[in-house]
C-alpha positions as CSV (number, residue, x, y, z in Angstrom):
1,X,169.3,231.9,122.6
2,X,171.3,234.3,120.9
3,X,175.2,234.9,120.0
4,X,175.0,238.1,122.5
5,X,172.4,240.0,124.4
6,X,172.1,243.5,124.9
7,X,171.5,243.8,128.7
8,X,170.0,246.9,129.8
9,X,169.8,249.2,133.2
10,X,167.7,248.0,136.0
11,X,168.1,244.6,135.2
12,X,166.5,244.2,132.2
13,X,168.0,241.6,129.4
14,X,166.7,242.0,125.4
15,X,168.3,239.4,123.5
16,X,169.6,240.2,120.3
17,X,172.3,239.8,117.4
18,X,174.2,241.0,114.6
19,X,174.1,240.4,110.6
20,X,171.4,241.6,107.1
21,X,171.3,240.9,103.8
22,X,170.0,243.1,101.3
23,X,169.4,242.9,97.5
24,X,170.2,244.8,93.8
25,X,167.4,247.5,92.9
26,X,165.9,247.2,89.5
27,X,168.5,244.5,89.2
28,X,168.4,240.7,90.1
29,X,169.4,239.8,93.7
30,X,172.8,238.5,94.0
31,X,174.1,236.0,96.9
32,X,177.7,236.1,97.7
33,X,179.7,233.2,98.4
34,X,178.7,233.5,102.0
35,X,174.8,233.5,100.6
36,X,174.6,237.2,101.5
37,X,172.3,239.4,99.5
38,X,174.7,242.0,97.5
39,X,173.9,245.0,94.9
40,X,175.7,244.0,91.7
41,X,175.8,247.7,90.7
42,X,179.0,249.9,91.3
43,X,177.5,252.6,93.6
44,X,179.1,255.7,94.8
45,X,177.5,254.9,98.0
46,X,179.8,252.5,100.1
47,X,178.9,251.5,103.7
48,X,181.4,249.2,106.4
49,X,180.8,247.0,109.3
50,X,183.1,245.8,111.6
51,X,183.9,244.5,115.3
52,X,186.0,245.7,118.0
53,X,188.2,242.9,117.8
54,X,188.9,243.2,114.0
55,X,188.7,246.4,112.5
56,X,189.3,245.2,108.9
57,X,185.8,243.8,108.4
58,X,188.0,240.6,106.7
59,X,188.2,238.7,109.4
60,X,186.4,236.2,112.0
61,X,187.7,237.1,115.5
62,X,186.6,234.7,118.1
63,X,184.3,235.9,121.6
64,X,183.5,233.5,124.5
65,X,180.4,233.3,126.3
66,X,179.8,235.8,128.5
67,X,182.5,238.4,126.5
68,X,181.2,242.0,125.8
69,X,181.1,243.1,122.1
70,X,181.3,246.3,120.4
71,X,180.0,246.7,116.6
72,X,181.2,249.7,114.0
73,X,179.6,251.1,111.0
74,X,180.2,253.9,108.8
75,X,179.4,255.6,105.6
76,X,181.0,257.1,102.7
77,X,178.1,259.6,101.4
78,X,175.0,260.1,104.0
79,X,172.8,257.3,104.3
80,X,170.4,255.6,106.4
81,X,172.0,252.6,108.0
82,X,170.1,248.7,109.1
83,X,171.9,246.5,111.0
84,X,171.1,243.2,111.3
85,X,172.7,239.6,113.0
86,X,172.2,236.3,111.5
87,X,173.2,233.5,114.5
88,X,174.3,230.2,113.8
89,X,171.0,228.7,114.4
90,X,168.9,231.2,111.9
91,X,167.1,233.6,114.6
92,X,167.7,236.8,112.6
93,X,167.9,240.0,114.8
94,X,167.4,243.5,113.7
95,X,170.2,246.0,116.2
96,X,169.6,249.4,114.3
97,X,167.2,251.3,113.8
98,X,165.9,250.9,117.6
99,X,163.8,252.5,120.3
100,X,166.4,254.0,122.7
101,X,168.0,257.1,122.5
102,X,170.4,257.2,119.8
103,X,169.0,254.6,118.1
104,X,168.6,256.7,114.9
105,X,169.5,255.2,112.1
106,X,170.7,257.7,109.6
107,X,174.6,258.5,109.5
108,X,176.6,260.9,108.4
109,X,179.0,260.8,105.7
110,X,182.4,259.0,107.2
111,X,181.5,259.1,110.7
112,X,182.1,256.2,112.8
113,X,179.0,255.1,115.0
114,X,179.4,252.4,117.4
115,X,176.6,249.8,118.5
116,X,176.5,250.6,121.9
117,X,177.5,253.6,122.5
118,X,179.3,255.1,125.2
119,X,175.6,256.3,126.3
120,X,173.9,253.6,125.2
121,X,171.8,251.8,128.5
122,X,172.8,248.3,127.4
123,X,176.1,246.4,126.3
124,X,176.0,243.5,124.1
125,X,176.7,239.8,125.8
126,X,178.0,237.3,123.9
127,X,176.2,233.7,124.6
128,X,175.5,230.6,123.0
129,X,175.0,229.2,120.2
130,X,178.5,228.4,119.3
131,X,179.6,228.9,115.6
132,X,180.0,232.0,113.2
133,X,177.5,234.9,113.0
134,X,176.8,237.5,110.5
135,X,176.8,240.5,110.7
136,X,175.8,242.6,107.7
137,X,175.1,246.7,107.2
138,X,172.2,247.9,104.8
139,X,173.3,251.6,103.7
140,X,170.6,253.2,101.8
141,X,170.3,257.5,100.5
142,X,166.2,256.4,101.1
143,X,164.6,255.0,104.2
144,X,163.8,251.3,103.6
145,X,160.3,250.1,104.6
146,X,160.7,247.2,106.6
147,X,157.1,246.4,107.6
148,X,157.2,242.8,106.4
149,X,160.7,242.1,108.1
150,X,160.1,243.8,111.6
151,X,157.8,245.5,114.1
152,X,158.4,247.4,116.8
153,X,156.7,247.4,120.0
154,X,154.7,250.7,121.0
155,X,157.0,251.8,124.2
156,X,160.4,252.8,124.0
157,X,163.6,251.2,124.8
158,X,162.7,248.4,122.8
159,X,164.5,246.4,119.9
160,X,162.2,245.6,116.8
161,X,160.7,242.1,116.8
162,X,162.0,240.4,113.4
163,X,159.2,238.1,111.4
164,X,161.7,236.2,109.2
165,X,164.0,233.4,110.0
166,X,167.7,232.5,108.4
167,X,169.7,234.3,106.0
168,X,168.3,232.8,103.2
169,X,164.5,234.5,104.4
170,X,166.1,237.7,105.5
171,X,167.9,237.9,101.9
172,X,164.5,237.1,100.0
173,X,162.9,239.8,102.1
174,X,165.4,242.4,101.6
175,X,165.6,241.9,97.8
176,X,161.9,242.9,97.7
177,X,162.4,246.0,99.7
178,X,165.0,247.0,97.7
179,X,164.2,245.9,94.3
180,X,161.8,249.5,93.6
181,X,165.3,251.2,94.3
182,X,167.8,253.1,91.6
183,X,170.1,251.1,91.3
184,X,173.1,253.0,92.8
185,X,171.2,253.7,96.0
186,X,172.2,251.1,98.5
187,X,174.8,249.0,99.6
188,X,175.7,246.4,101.8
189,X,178.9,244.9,103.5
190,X,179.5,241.9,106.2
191,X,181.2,240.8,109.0
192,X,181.7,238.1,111.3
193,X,182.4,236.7,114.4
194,X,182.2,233.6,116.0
195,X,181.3,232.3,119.6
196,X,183.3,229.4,120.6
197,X,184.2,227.6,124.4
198,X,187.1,228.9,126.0
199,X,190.4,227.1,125.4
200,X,191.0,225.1,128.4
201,X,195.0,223.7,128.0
202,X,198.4,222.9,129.6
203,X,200.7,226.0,129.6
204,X,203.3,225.6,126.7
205,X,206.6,226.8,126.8
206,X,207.1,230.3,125.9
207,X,208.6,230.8,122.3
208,X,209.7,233.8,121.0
209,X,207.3,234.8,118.0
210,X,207.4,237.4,115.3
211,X,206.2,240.6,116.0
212,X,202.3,241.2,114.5
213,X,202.2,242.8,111.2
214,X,200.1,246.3,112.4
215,X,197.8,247.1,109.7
216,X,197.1,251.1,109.9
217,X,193.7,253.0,108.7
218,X,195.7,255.6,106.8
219,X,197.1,253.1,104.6
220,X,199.4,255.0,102.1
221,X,197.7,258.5,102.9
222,X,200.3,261.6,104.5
223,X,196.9,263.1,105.7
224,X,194.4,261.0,107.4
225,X,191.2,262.1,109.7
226,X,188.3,260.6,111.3
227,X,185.6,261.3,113.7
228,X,184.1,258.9,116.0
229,X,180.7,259.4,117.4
230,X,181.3,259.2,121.1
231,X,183.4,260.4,124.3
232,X,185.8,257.8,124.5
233,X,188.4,259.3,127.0
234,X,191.5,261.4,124.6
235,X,194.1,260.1,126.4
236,X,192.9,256.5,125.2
237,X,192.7,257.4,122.0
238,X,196.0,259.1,122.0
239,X,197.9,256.2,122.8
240,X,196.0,254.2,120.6
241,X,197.0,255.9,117.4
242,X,200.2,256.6,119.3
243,X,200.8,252.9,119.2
244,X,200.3,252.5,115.1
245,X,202.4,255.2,114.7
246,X,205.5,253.6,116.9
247,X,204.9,250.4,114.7
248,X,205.7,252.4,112.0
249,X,209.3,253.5,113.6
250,X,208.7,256.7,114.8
251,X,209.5,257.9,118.0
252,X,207.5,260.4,120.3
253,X,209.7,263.6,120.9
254,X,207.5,265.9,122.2
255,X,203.2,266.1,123.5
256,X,201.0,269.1,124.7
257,X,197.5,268.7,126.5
258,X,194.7,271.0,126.0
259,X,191.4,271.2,127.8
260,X,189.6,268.9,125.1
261,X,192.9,268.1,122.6
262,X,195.6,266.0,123.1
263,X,199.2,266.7,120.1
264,X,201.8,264.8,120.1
265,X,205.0,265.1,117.3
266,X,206.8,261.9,116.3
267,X,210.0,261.8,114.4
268,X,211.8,258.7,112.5
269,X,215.2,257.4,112.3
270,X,216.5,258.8,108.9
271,X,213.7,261.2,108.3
272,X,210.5,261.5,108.9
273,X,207.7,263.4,110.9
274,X,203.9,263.0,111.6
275,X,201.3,264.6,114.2
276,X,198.7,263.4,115.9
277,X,196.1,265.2,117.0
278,X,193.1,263.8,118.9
279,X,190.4,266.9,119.8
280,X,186.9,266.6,121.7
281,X,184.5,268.4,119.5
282,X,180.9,268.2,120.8
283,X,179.9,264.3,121.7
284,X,182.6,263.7,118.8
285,X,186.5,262.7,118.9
286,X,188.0,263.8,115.8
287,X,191.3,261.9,114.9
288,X,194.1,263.3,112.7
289,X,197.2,262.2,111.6
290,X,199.9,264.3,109.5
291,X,202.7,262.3,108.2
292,X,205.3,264.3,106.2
């Protein structure tokens, strides 16, 4: 069995995973500590990967059986994109490309896609076996050929089938594929989760712990923007981003609702001001936030 299982309409359940590997072009394959395929060469070209429950990449955040998960990817420059999962066992799954709609594989420059989608006909199940999956983009300006990795069945709505086992065999076939490659044309990056039994315990007492250090995307940046490539509901994402900002210290003073955008003003003890404005623009949500 898999680590999750995409489970489609009408009943229908494709098992599949998350994690790839991929390897230097004209340059000789490296493996990373985590014997991951990397391109040794500085590229211009970055790619990320990350889950819904850590959206730093860094970390290994934990899902129970029967748990729903969400994957991220995005690109700095546009690329073609290959996701693929590496369970605890071996079984190697290949998640994108694929045969349902919007299972396209080539990204635009710093837009985030999600794995599903809010239209997606499927949701990915997490299941057994326990331990710590892998789950590793492939960003590349070329489309790969990946004929001697994975086939796809002739109807649609279909995931590829994948012909190589463990993440040492899905390394050694990616560093062939890419090998023929300039150099600075691909990229990879990893993430992972693991699957792991529910905690079963006595309650503890109740101690009063610090408050979580919130990490935010902007980082050091007054102006910050990014678009995500669904129609997750605006109020949702408003209060999201409403959220880092308040861990920040300011304070909401004032907000005004539009058909398709949502702007709110903030304001911080001592100084201080930002915006956020969250607008529907097609089947995108573009995020910005103004900090002055």
């Amino acid at each position: 069995m898999t680590s999750f299982r995409p489970k489609q309409l009408f009943a229908v359940t494709i098992a599949l995973a998350a994690v790839s590997s991929t390897g230097p072009a004209q340059a000789a394959p490296t493996l990373s500590a985590q014997s991951i395929i990397v391109n040794p060469v500085t590229s211009e070209l970055g790619v990320k990967v990350w889950t819904d429950r850590d959206s730093s990449g860094t970390g290994t955040p934990a899902y129970a059986p029967g748990e729903k998960i969400r994957l991220y990817t995005s690109v700095t420059q546009d690329a073609y994109v290959y996701l693929f999962n590496v369970d605890p066992q071996g079984q190697v799954d290949l998640i994108l490309p694929n045969r349902y709609q919007g299972g396209a594989n080539f990204l635009k420059a710093n837009v985030v896609k999600a794995f599903p989608s809010a239209g997606d006909p499927f949701s990915f199940d997490i299941a057994a076996p326990y331990g710590v999956n892998k789950v590793l983009a492939v960003a590349s300006r070329t489309p790969l050929n990946l004929d001697q990795i994975a086939t796809f069945r002739a109807e649609q709505n279909s995931f590829a089938s994948v012909k190589v086992t463990g993440q040492q065999g899905l390394a050694q076939a990616l560093s062939i594929v890419v090998t023929p490659l300039p150099q600075n044309s691909w990229v990879s990056d990893t993430a992972f989760y693991t699957v792991a039994a529910r905690a079963v315990s006595a309650p503890q007492p109740v101690r009063p712990t610090p408050a979580p250090v919130v990490v935010n995307p902007w980082g050091t940046q007054r102006e910050w923007r990014i678009t995500i490539d669904n129609r997750t509901d605006l109020r949702q994402q408003h209060d999201a981003y409403a959220a880092k900002l308040r861990s920040e210290g300011y304070v909401l003073v004032k907000t005004s609702v539009k058909n398709n955008e949502i702007q709110s003003e903030f304001r911080r003890a001592g100084g201080g001001k930002a915006e956020l404005k969250v607008k529907r623009k097609g089947n995108r949500t573009e995020i910005t936030v103004e900090r002055r």
